[in-house]
Structure formats: C-alpha cells, structure tokens
N, C-alpha and C positions, 0 to 999 in steps of 0.2 A: 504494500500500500504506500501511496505516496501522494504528498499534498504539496504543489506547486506556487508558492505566492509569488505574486509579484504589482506592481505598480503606485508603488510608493516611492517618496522625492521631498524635495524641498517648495516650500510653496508659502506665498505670504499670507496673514491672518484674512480670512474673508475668503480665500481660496477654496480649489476644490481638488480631490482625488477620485480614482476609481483604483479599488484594490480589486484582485482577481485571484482566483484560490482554484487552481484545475487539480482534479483528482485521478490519479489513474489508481487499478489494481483491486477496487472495489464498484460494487455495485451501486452507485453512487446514487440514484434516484432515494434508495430506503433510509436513507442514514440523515441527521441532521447535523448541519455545518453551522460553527461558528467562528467568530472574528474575536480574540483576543490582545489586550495591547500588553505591553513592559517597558517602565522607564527603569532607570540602576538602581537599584536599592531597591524595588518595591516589588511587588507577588503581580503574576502576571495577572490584568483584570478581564472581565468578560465584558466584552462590548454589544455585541450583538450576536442573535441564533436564527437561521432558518431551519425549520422543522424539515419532514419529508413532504409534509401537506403545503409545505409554503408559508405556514405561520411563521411571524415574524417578533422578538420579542429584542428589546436596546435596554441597555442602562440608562437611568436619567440624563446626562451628560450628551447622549445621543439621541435622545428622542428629538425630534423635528430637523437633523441634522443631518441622519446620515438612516441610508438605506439599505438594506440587505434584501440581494434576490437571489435566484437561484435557476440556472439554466439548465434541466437534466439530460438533455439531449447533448450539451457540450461536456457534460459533467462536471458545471464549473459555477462557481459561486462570485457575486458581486458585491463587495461594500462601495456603495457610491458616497461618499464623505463631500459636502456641502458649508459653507461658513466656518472653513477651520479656524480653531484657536491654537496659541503657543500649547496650550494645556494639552489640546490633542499628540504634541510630540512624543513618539514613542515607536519600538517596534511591535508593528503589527503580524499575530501569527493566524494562520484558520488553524484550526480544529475539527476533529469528528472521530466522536467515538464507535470503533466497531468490531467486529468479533471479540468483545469483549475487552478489548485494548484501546488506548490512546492513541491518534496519531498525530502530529503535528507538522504544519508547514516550515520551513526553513527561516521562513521572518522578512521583512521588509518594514524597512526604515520611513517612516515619514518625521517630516521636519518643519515647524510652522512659525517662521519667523520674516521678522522684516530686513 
C-alpha cells in the first residue's frame, strides 16, 4: 500500500492550495482518507476525513476553508485549502487506515507567509 502526497508550496496568507493524496495497492473506493498536519514539536493533528460514502468531517480551524473530496475512479483524494493562514504552516500527511494497519503518505510541506 502506498499513499502519494503531493502539492504543497509556499504561498502568501489569503492564498490557496490543492493537496493530492493518490493511492495505489489498495482498494481504495472502501476505505476513508484523511489529511493530517505536523508543525516541530507538536503530535500530528487531524484536519480533515472523507469517508467511503463521501462524508466529509474538518476540525474547527478548517471549516469554511478548506475542502476534502475524493475521486475513486483516480483513487485519489483532494484537500482544496482556501484563505491560508501563517497558522496553517505545517506538513501535511493523508492517511487511511486499512487491513487493519496505518498507512501514511510521505508529507508535503506547505508554507504560509509573506
């Protein structure tokens, strides 16, 4: 199994990103993805989940902000991040728990400053 992130950058506050999380080696429709962040020193946080059904559930910090979809024909998951703040700076990982396991993406960096 394996989780591909990518599209994260440097970008000024007010900015916008599109993260992408491709999965291979699972059956990727059944499982639900999520977008977690980590700055130094702090426990990785959970930002956003798409379910298998499509439901979609954000921390406060991200509601009205940013958006999680989910493509299951590409097998690939969206955070569309909207009005970044400095505070969003962090790397971002997907997630998805399956066969009983963790698996995580390799991380991508976004950066929100002037």
């Amino acid at each position: 199994v394996q989780l591909q992130a990518s599209g994260g950058g440097l970008v000024q506050p007010g900015g916008s990103l599109r993260l992408s999380c491709k999965a291979s080696g699972i059956n990727f429709s059944i499982y639900a993805i999520d977008w977690y962040r980590q700055t130094p020193g702090e426990q990785r946080e959970l930002v956003a989940r798409v379910t298998s059904g499509g439901r979609t559930d954000y921390t406060d910090s991200a509601k009205g902000r940013f958006t999680l979809s989910r493509d299951n024909a590409r097998r690939s998951a969206y955070l569309q991040m909207n009005s970044l703040k400095p505070e969003d700076t962090a790397v971002y990982y997907c997630h998805t728990y399956a066969r009983s396991s963790n698996f995580w993406g390799q991380g991508t960096q976004v950066t929100v400053s002037s």
